[in-house]
N, C-alpha and C positions, 0 to 999 in steps of 0.2 A: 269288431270291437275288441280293445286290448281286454286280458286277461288281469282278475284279479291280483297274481301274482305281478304282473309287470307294470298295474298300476302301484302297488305298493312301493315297488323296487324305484318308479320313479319320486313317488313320494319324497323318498330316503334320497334319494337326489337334489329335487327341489328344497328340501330341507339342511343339508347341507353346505348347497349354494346360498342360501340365506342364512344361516351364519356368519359365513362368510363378507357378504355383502353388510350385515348388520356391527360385524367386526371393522370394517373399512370405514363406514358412517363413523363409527366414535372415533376411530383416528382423523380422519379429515375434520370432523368438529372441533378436536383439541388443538390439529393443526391449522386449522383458522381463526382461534382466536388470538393464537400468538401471530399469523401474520397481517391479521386485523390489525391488533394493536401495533405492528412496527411499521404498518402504512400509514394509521391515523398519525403516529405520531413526527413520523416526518414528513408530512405535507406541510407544516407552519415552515419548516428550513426551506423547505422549495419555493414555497410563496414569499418567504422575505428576500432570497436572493432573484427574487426574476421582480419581486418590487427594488431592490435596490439595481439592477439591469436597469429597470426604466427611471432612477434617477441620475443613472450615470450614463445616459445613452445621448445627450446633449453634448456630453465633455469627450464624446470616445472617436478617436479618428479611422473611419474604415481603409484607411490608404498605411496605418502605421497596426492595426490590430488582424488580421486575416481573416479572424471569429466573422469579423463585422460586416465583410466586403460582401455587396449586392452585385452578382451580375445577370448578364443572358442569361434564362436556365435554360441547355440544351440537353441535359441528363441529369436525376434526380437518385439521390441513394434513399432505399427505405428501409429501416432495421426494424425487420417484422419479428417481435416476442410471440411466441407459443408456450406450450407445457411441454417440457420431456415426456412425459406418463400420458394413457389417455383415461377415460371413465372420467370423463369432463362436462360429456354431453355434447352441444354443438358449441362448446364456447370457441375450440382451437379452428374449426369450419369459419363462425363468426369473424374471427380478425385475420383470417387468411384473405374472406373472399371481400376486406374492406379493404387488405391490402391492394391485392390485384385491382379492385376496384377504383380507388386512386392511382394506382401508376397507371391504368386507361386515360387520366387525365391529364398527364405529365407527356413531353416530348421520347423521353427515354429514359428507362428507370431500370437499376441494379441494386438489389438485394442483398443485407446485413442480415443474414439468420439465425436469430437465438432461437433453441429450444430442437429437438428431433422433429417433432412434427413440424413446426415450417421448413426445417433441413427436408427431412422428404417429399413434404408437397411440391416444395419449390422444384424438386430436384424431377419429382414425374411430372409436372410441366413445365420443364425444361427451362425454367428463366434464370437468367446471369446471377449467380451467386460472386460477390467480392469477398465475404467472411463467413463463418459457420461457427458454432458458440450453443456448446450443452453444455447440462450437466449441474447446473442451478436453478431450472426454474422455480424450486420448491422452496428453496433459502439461500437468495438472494446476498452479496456482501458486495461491497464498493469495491473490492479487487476484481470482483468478477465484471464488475461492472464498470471500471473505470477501462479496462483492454477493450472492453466495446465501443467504448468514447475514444477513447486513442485511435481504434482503426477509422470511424467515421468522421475524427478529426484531421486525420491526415487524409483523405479522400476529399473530404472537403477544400484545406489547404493546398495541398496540389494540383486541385484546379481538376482535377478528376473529372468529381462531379459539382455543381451550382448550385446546390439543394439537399438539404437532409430529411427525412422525416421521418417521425416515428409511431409505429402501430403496433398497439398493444390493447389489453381490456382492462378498462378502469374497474373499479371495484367500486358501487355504489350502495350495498348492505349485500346479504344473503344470497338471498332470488333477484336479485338484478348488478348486473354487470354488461359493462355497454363496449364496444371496440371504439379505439379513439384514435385520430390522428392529428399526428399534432407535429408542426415544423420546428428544428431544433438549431439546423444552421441556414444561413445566417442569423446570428442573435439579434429578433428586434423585440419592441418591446410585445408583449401580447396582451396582459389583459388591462393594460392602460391605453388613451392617448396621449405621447409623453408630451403633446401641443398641450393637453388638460393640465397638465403636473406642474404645479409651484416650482418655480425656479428654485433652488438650493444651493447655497454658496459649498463647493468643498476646497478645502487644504489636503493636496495630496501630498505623499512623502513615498519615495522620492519625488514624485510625477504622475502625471494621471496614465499615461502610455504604461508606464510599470507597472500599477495598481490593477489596471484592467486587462493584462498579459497575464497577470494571475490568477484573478477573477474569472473570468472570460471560461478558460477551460472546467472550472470548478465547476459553472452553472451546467455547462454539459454534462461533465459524468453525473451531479444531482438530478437534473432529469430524467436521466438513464436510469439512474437508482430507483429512481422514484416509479417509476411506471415499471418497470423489473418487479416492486416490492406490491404495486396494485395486480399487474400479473400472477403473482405468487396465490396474493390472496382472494382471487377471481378465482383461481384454479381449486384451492382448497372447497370454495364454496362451492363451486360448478361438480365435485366430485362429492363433497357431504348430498349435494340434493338429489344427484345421481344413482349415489348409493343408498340413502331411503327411498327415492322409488323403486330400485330395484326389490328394499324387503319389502315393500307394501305389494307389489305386484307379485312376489314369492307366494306371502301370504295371501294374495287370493287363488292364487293358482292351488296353493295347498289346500283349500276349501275347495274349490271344483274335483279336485282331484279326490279328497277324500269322500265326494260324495259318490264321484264314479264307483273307488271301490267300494261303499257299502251298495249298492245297487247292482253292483257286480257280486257280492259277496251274498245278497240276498236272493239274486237269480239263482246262482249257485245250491245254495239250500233249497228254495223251492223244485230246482229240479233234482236235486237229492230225494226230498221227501215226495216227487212224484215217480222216481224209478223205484223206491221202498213201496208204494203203494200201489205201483205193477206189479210189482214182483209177488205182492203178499196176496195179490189177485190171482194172478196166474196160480200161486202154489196152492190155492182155496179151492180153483175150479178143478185142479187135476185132482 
């Protein structure tokens, strides 16, 4: 049985490290509510340009737009989001092992990696990395994010690869956050049938080819943003709830512990006051 002294000393430890951890808790609290609010409020831009994808996806020619062209998939690029940092819990595990999980399903599949932890996971199981990309998962900007789009735009265009997809963690409140994967090229439409969708007369200027040469690469990098900005704030949450259970677990640890030392501390005494009442024995009898 540890000594009173070394239960105290860990004490002072335990206590310590929960500072610590209770210190992290409020920074990830305050840093989720600002990338709360900058996910909530660009998901309406992403939902209206992938509704305006499906009202412009009748008029778009996949022989004149690249974005568009369906072919064979004989290999699929998948740009798996992580966190740089960990104290996440099992969120950065979660979208690793859905990545890998879908490219089992795909003919052949190579790897866009945002973030240190998928750079390393990918890299000790050894699968084909085409890009690697740190160093923002915390706070996310369209520059960071538009180079991601670019590289798996031209991979895509150059016939590389036949298929994009992308795997990241949605952010759905606090305590939940789900991994998601979702196709990004070819652009078709997703959450409509564009056979359901009213016809729409448009007037392009100059042309519908140019308008949607524009368009086209836009909705990418916004996608990318987008799910970049839900990673962000999956992460801050995954580390706020991390970081309260660690102090709640502190603090029971610190209750177990401080009862060892007083029953350590009170053994202690009772055999003090039993060698004082030897001793006052012994010097009686002689």
């Amino acid at each position: 049985m540890p000594s009173e002294r070394e239960i105290r000393r860990r004490i002072r430890s335990v206590r310590n490290i929960q500072q610590v951890t209770r210190a992290m808790q409020t920074v990830a609290a305050s840093r989720m509510r600002r990338a709360q609010q900058s996910v909530l409020a660009s998901r309406p831009y992403e939902e209206r340009l992938r509704s305006i994808l499906n009202d412009l996806a009748p008029h778009a020619d996949p022989e004149v737009n690249a974005l568009l062209a369906r072919r064979e998939v004989k290999r699929a690029a998948i740009i798996l989001i992580s966190t740089d940092r960990g104290l996440v819990g099992a969120l950065n595990t979660n979208v690793i092992r859905a990545a890998l999980r879908h490219a089992e399903s795909l003919p052949s599949a190579t790897y866009i990696a945002v973030g240190r932890k998928a750079i390393g996971q990918l890299r000790r199981l050894r699968q084909p990395l085409a890009a690697e990309f740190s160093g923002f998962s915390e706070r996310p900007t369209t520059h960071d994010t538009s180079i991601v789009a670019r590289v798996a735009i031209e991979e895509f265009t150059s016939a590389r690869v036949d298929e994009v997809f992308i795997v990241y963690t949605k952010f759905i409140n606090t305590l939940r956050q789900i991994p998601t994967v979702r196709r990004i090229l070819p652009l078709v439409p997703e959450e409509e049938d564009i056979d359901k969708v009213a016809p729409l007369q448009y007037l392009f200027e100059p042309d519908a080819d140019t308008v949607l040469a524009a368009v086209l690469p836009r909705l990418v990098e916004l996608t990318l943003y987008q799910a970049a900005l839900d990673n962000a704030a999956s992460e801050q949450s995954a580390r706020m709830v991390s970081m309260r259970n660690a102090t709640d677990n502190a603090s029971e640890l610190l209750d177990d512990l401080t009862l060892a030392a007083n029953k350590a501390r009170q053994g202690r005494i009772t055999k003090e006051m039993l060698e004082i009442a030897s001793g006052a024995e012994a010097i009686s009898k002689g």
